[in-house]
N, C-alpha and C positions, 0 to 999 in steps of 0.2 A: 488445172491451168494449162494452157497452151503455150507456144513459145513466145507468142506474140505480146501476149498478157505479161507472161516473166520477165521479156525483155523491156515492154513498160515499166512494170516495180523496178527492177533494176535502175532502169532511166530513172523514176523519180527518185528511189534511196541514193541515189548517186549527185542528186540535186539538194537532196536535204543535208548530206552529210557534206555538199560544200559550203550549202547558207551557214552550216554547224560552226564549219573549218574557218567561213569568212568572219562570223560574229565573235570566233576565239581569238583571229587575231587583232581584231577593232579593240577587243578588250584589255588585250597585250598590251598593245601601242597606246592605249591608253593608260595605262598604271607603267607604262614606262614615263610618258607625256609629265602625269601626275608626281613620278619620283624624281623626274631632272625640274618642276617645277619648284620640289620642297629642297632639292637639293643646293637650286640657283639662292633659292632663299636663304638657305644655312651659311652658304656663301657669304652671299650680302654682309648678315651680321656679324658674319667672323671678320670682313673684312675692315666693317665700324669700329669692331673693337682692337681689332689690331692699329687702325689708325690712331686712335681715344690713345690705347697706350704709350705709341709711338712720342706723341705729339705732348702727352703726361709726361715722359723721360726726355726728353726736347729741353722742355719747361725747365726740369731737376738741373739738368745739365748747365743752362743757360745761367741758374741762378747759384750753383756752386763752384761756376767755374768763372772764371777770371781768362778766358780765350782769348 
């Protein structure tokens, strides 16, 4: 091989090993994407049920207390 030649492979390992880098981090940002999605969700429900309780002891309150 000549230099010319090496410094082509060169050039192209150097392109494949960015599509590599760029398709590793699409894949990152997405299973982050994906975990702040399940995360938002887990949220949600905690924050249902903390209301449900909230609003359950509210109730108790209202009906044993004479305020």
């Amino acid at each position: 091989m000549n230099n010319s030649t090496l410094s082509e492979q060169a050039k192209i390992d150097a392109e494949i090993a960015v599509a590599a880098t760029r398709a590793s981090v699409r894949n990152a940002a997405q299973s982050v994407a994906d975990s702040a999605g399940a995360v938002k969700e887990q949220a949600k429900e905690t924050m249902a049920e903390l209301q449900d309780k909230t609003s359950e002891k509210i109730a108790n309150l209202k009906e044993h207390c004479s305020c």
